[in-house]
C-alpha positions in Angstrom: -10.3 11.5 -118.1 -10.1 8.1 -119.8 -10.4 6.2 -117.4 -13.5 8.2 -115.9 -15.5 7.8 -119.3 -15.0 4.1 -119.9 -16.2 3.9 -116.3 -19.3 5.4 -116.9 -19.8 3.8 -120.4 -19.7 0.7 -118.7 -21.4 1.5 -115.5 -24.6 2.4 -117.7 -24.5 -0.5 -119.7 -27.6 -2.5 -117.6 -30.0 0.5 -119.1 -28.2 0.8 -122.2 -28.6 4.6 -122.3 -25.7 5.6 -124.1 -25.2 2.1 -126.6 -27.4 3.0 -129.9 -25.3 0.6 -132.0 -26.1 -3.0 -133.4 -22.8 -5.1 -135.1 -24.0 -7.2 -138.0 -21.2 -9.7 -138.9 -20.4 -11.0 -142.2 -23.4 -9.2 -144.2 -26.4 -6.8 -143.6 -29.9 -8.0 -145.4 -32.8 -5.6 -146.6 -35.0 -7.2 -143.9 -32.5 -6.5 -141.1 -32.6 -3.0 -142.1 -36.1 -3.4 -142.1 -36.3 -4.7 -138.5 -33.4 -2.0 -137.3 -36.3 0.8 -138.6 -38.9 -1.1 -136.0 -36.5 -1.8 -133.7 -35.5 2.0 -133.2 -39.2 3.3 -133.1 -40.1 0.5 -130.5 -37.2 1.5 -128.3 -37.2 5.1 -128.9 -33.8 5.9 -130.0 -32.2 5.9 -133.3 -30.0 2.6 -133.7 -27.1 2.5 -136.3 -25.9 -0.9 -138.1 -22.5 -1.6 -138.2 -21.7 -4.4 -140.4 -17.7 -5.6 -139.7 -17.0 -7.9 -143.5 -14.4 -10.0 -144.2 -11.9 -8.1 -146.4 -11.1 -11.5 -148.2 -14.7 -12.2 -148.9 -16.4 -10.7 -152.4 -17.8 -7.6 -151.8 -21.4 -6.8 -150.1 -23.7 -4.8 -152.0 -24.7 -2.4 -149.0 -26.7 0.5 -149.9 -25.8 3.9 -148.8 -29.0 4.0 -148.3 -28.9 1.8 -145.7 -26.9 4.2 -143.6 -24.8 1.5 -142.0 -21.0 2.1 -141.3 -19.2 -0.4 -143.1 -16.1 -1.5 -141.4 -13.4 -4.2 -143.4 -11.8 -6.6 -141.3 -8.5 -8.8 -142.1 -10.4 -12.2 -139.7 -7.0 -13.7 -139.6 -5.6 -12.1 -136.7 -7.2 -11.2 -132.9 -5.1 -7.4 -133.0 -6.8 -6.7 -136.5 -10.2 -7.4 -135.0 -9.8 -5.4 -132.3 -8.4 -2.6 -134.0 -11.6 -2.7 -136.5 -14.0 -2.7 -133.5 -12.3 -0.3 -131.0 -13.6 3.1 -132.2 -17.4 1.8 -132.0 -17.0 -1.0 -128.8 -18.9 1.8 -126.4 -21.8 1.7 -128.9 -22.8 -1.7 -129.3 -25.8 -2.7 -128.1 -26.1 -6.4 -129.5 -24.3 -8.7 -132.2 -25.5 -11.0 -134.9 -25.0 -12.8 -138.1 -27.1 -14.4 -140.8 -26.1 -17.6 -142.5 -24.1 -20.2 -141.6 -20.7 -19.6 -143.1 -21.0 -16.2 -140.9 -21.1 -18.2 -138.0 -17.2 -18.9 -137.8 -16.5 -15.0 -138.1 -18.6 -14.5 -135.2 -17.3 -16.8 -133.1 -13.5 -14.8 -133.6 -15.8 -11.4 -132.7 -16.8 -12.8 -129.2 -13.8 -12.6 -127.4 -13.5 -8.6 -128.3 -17.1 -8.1 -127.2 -16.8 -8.9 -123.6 -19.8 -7.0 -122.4 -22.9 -8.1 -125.0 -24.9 -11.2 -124.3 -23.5 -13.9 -126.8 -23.1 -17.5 -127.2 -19.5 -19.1 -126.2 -17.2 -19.8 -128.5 -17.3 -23.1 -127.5 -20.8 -23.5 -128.2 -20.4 -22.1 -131.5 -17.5 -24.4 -132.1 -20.0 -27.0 -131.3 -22.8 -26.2 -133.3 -20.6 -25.5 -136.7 -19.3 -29.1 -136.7 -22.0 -32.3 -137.6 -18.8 -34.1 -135.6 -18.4 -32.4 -132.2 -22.3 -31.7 -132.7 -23.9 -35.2 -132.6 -21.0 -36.2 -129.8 -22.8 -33.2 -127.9 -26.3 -34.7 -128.4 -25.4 -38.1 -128.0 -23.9 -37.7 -124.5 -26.8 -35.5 -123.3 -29.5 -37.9 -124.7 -28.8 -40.8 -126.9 -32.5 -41.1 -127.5 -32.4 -37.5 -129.9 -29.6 -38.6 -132.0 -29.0 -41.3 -134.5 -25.5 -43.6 -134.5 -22.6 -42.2 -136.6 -19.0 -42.2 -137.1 -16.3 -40.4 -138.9 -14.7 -41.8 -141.8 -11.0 -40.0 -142.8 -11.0 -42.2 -146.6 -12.2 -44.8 -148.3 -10.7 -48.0 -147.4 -12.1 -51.8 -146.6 -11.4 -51.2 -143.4 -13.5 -48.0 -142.8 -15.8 -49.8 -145.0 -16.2 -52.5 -142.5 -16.4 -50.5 -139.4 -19.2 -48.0 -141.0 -20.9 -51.7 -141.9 -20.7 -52.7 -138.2 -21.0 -49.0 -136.4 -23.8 -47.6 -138.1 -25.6 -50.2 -140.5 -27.3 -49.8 -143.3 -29.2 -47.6 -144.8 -26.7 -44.9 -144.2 -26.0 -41.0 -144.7 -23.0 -39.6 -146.0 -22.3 -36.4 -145.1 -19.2 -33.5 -144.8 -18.8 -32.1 -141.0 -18.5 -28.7 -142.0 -20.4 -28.0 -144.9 -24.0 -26.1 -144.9 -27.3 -27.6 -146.7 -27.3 -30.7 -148.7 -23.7 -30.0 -150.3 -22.5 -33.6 -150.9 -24.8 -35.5 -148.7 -25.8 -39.1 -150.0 -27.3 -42.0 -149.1 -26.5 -45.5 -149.2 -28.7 -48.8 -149.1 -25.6 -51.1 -149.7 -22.3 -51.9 -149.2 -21.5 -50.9 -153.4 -23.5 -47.5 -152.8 -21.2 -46.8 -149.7 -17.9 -47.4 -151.5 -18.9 -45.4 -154.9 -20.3 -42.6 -152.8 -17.6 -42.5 -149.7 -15.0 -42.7 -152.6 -16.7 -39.7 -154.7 -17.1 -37.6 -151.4 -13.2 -38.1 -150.4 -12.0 -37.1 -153.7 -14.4 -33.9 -153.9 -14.1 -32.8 -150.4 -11.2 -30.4 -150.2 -12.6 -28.9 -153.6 -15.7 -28.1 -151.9 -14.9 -27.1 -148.6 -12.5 -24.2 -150.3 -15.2 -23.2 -152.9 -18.1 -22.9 -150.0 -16.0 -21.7 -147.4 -15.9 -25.0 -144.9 -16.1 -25.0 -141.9 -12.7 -26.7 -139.9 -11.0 -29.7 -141.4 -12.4 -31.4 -143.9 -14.2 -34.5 -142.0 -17.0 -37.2 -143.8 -19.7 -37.9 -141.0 -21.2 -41.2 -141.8 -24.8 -41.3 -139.7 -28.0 -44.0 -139.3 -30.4 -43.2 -141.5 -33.4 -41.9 -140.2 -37.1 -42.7 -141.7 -40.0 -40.4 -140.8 -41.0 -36.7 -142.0 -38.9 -33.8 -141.5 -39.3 -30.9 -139.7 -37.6 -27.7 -138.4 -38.7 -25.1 -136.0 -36.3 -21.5 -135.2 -35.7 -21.3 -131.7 -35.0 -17.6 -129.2 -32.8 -18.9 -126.2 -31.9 -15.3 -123.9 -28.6 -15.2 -121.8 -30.2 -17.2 -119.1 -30.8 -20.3 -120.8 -35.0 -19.6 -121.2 -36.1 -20.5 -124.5 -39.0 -19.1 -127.0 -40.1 -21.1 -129.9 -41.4 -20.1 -133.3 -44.1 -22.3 -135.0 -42.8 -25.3 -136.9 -42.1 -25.7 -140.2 -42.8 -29.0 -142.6 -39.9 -30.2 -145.1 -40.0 -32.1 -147.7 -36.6 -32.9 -149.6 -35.9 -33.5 -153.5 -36.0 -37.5 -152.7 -39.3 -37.3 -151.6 -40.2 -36.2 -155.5 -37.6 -38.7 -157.2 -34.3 -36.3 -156.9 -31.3 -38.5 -155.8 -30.5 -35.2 -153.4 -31.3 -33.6 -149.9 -32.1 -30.3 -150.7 -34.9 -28.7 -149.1 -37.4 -28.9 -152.2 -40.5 -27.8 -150.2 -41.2 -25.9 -146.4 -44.3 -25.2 -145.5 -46.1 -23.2 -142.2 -48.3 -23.9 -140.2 -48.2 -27.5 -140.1 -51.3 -29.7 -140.1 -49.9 -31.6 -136.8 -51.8 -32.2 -133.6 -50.6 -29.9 -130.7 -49.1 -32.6 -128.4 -46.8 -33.6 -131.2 -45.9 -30.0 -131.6 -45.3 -29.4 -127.9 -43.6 -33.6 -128.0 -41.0 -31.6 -130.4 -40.3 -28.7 -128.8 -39.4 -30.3 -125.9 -36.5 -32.3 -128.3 -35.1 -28.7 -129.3 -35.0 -27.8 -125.8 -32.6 -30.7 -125.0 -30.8 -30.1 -128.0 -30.3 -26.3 -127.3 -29.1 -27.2 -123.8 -26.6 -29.9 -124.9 -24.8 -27.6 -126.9 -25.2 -24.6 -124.4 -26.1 -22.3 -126.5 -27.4 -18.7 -125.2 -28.2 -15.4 -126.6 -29.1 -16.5 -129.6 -31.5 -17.8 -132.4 -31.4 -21.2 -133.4 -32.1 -23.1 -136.2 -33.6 -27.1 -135.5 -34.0 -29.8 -138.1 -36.0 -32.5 -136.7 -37.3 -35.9 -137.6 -40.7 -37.2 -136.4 -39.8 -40.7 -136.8 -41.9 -44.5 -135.0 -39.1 -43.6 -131.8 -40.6 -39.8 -131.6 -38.5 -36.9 -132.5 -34.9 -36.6 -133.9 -32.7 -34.1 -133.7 -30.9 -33.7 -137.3 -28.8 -30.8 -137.0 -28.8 -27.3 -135.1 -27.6 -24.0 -135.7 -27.0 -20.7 -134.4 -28.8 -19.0 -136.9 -31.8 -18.0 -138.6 -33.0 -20.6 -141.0 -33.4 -20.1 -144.4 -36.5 -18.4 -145.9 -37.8 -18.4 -142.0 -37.9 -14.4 -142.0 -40.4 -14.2 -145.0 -42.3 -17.0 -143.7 -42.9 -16.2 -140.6 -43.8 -12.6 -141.7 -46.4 -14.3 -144.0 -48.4 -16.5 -142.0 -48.0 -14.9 -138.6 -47.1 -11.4 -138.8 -44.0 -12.0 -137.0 -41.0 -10.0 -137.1 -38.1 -12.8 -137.1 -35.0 -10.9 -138.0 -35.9 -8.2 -135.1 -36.7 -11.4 -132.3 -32.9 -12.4 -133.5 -31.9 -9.0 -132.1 -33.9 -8.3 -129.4 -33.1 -11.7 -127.4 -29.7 -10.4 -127.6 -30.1 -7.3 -126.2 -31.7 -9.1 -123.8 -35.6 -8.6 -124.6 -38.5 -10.7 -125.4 -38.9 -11.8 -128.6 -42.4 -10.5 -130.0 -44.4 -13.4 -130.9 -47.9 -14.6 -131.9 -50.3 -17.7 -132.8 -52.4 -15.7 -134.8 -51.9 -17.3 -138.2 -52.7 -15.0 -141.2 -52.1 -17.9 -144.4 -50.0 -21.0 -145.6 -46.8 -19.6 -146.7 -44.5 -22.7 -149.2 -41.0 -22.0 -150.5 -40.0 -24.2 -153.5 -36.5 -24.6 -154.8 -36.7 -26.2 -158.1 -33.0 -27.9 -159.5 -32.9 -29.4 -162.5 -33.2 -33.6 -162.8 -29.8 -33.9 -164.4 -26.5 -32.4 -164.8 -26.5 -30.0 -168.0 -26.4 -26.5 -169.6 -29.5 -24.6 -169.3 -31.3 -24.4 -172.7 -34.9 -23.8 -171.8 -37.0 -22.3 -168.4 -40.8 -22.8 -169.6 -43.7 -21.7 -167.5 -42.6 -18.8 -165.5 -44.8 -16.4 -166.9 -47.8 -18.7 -165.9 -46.7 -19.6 -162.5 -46.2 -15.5 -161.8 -50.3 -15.4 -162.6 -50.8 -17.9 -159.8 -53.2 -16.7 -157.1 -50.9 -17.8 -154.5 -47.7 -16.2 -156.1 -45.3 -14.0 -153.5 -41.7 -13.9 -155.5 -39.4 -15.5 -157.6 -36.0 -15.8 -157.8 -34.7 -17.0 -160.7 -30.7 -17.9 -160.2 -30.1 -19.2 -163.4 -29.4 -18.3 -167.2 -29.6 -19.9 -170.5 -26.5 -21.2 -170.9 -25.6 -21.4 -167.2 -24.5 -24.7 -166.2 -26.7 -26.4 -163.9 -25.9 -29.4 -161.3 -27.1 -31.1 -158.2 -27.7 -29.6 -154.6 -25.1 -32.6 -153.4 -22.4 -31.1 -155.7 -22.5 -27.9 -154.2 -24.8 -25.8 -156.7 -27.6 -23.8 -156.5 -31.6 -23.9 -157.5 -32.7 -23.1 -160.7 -35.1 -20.9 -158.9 -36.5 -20.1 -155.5 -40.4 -19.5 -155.1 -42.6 -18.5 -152.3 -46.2 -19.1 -152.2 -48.9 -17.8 -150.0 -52.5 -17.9 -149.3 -54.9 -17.6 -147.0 -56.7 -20.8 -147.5 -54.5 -24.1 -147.1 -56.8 -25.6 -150.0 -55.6 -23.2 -152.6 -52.2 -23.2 -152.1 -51.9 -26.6 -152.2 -54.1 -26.6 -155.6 -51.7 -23.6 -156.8 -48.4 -25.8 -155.8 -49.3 -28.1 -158.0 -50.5 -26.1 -161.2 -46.5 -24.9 -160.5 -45.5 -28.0 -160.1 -47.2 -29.3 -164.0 -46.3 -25.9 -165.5 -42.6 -25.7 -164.8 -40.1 -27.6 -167.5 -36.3 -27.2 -167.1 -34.5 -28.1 -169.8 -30.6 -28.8 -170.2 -28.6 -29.9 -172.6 -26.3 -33.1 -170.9 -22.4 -32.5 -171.8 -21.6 -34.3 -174.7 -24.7 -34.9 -176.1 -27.0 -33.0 -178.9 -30.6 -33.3 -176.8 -32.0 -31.5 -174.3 -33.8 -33.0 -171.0 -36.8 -31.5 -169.6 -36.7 -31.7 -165.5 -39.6 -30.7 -163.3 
């Protein structure tokens, strides 16, 4: 009698008619409940979220509301896996995972979900190490990826063969770490040393406090000059690929912060079309030279004098992406990231409704928090969406490179380009963060 079910289960799986279950790994977010609720009206049957969480990890805060079934997993062994997933296998319908220090627990679900479209392991492996990554893109097309090499310490020796290898100016960055989290750059040979010496000694701290991805490996990469971009990215199980629109970045250097961090994204862009289309065609090569399928994907791109770059790719969603994209175009991006793994089209459009911005606002030096001014006029701003404020008086604050987080997050939209530009910068002149520097009796005020 077993044996007879399983066969059927399986037998049906092409139409799908019996699997009403989607498997969210590592965390379930309020607007992928929110696309489940579409999702099951647009299909016609009522799906369930299971969300499979790393019994290690700190605890989600999953409302019952939510109606998910919650299953805790010990990651560090194939037979617990299994034994986790077994009683709900026949149900699943599609996988996925939001964020990238998810992506490592999905790549240990794969093997134990045979039958769901998916990306490889491989490919995953790929795409979650800046290493194996740019060796990826570089033997596909050296023309989308800048020179780089891998430095294991700081020695005049490395010193000499980044000099030679890559040239100056240079990026430093970890191979397994997400966002700007100890990225530098370096102009000089004395930059390189302090910096390469600083990022060897605070590595291992890092990687263990933000979950690292692999060894603990310092890519050292050509630094590319032009504007940054990034655009999210539907490839289905048969290698076809969907784009969403593009998204402009601008980083905390490009308003006097010695950091990376994405300070400003902004969609649409004010780009002409062949340039979009010029960039597109760059995330298609990159997509296919890490052989990625079933899956979103998450671009960061360069428009340099040599045409596009290819920064870095993941299998993800990128961050903020689902609010923007909800914003400006009415699009549904957390339900695309789980209907081009069931395998259906993602639902998209050009019909732009506003200019959506996210800000994240650090502050300019390292301190204790003493003062936040200007929130309650920024909240009066035509243009205002939400606020996130991630800090307290008193809360220590540091830089993006060193692993912390924003003072605050803000999102912005309008309907008229004009105005939200105007109201980004009445944000940018009301907003003072002030900290009191360790050691010292005054405060600084950061913008």
């Amino acid at each position: 009698m077993v044996k007879v079910r399983l066969y059927k289960r399986m037998a049906r799986f092409d139409e799908a008619q019996e699997r009403d279950m989607v498997l969210f790994v590592g965390s379930y977010l309020s607007s992928q409940k929110k696309a489940m609720d579409k999702l099951s009206k647009s299909l016609k049957k009522n799906l369930t979220a299971c969300v499979l969480l790393d019994e290690t990890d700190k605890p989600k805060n999953i409302p019952p509301s939510y109606k998910a079934v919650i299953i805790k997993c010990d990651f560090t062994k194939e037979t617990f896996i299994q034994k986790a997933l077994m009683p709900y296998k026949h149900r699943f319908l599609a996988v996925t995972c939001r964020a990238e220090r998810n992506i490592p627990l999905l790549k240990k679900v794969v093997p134990h979900v045979p039958y769901l479209n998916t990306p490889t392991e491989k490919s995953l492996d790929w795409t979650t190490d800046k290493i194996k990554m740019r060796q990826m893109l570089r033997s596909y097309d050296k023309a989308i990826s800048p020179k780089f090499i891998v430095a294991h310490d700081a020695s005049q020796e490395t010193m000499n063969k980044i000099e030679r290898t890559v040239g100056f100016p240079l990026i430093i960055k970890p191979a397994g770490l997400a966002a700007s989290l100890l990225v530098t750059l370096c102009y000089h040979r004395e930059e390189l040393e302090s910096n390469l010496a600083r990022t060897v000694k605070k590595i291992d701290q890092i990687y263990k406090k933000k979950r690292g991805r692999g060894e603990p490996q310092i890519l050292i990469e050509e630094f590319m000059e032009g504007s940054m971009y990034s655009i999210d990215s539907y490839v289905n199980q048969r290698g076809v690929v969907y784009h969403a629109p593009l998204v402009h970045v601008r980083t905390g250097r490009s308003v006097g912060y010695e950091d990376f961090f994405g300070y400003m994204r902004i969609t649409p862009v004010n780009i002409k079309s062949y340039k979009v289309d010029a960039a597109k065609h760059v995330a298609e090569k990159a997509i296919e030279a890490l052989n990625l399928r079933s899956t979103n994907c998450h671009i960061e791109l360069m428009r340099t004098e040599d045409g596009w770059k290819v920064i870095e790719l993941g299998p993800r969603i990128g961050g903020f992406r689902h609010e923007m994209y909800e914003l400006s175009y009415g699009m549904d991006h957390s339900m695309n990231d789980i209907l081009i793994r069931i395998p259906k089209k993602p639902v998209l459009t050009k019909r732009i409704k506003g200019y959506t911005v996210v800000m994240q606002f650090y502050a300019r030096q390292k301190g204790r928090l003493t003062n936040l001014e200007g929130i309650n006029k920024i909240r009066k701003l035509e243009s205002f969406n939400r606020i996130d404020i991630k800090k307290k008086i008193g809360d220590m604050c540091d830089f993006a490179r060193n692993g912390d987080d924003p003072v605050f997050d803000i999102i912005l939209f309008n309907k008229d380009r004009s105005k939200l530009l105007a109201d980004i910068r009445r944000l940018e002149q009301s907003v003072t963060i002030k900290v009191k520097k360790t050691g010292t009796k005054t405060t600084t005020p950061a913008r």
